[in-house]
C-alpha positions in Angstrom: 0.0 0.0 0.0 1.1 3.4 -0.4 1.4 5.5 1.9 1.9 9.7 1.3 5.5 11.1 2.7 5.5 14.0 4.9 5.3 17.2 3.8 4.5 16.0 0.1 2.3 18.0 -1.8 -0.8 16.4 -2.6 -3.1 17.1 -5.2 -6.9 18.1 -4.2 -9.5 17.5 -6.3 -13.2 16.7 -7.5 -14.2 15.3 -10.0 -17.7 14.6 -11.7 -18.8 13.1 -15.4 -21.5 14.5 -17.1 -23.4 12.3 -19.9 -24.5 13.8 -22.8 -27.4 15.2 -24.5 -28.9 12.2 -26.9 -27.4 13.9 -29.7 -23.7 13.4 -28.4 -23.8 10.2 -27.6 -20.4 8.3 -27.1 -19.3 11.7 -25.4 -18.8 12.8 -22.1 -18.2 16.1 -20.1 -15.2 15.6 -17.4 -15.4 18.2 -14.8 -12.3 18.6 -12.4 -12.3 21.0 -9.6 -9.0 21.5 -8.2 -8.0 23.0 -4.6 -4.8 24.3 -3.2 -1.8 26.6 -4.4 -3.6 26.5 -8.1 -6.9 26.7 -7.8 -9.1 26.1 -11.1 -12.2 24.2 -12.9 -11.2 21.8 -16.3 -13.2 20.6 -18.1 -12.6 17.6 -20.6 -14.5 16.5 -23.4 -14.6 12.7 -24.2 -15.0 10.5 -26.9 -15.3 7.3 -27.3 -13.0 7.1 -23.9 -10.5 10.1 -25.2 -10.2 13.0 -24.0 -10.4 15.2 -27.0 -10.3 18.5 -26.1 -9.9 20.2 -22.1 -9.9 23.8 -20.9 -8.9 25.2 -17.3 -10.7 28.3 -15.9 -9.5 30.4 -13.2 -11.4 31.1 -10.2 -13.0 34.6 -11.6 -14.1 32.5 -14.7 -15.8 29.5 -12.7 -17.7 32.2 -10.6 -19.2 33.7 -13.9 -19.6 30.4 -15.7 -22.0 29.6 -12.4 -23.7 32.6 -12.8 -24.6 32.5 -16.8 -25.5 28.9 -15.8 -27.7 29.7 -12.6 -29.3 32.8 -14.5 -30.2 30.6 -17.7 -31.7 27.8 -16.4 -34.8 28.6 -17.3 -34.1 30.9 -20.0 -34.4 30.1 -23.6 -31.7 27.6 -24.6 -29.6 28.6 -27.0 -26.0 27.6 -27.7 -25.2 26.4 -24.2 -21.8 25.2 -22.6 -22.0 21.5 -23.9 -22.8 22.6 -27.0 -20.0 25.1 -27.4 -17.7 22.0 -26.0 -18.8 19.9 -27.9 -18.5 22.2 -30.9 -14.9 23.3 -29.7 -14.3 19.1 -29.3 -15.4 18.2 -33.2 -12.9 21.0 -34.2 -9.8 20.0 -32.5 -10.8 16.2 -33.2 -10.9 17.4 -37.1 -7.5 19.5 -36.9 -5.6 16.0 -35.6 -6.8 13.5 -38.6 
């Protein structure tokens, strides 16, 4: 078993998938929360089990991102984050073949 040495750093953080919207299936949205000297939100967007694409946001940015979020929850649903990943995702996947 291991065991953490003193005064190691250790990495803190959450994490949470999200499954898709039925027109993404075989995707998945990776969210990773991470605490400490660095603190900052990525997010991942998988296919097929790869992580195609990821993005970090600083503090500031996750704050905002929760507000757009919390204020359009019931608001008409335009492009929306998953979309915009996902969108972001097919790009990057295209660029690589």
């Amino acid at each position: 078993m291991l065991k953490p040495r003193c005064a190691a750093p250790v990495r803190r953080k959450l994490v949470e998938f999200f499954r898709p919207h039925p027109n993404s299936l075989g995707r998945a949205l990776r969210v990773s929360r991470y605490y400490g000297d660095d603190p900052h939100v990525r997010f991942s967007v998988w296919d097929d089990g790869v992580a195609r694409a990821a993005v970090s946001l600083d503090e500031a940015e996750t704050r905002r991102l929760t507000s757009f979020l919390g204020r359009t929850a019931d608001g008409p649903r335009e492009l929306g984050l998953a979309t915009r990943l996902r969108d972001v995702a097919q790009r990057v996947s295209a660029t690589r073949r």
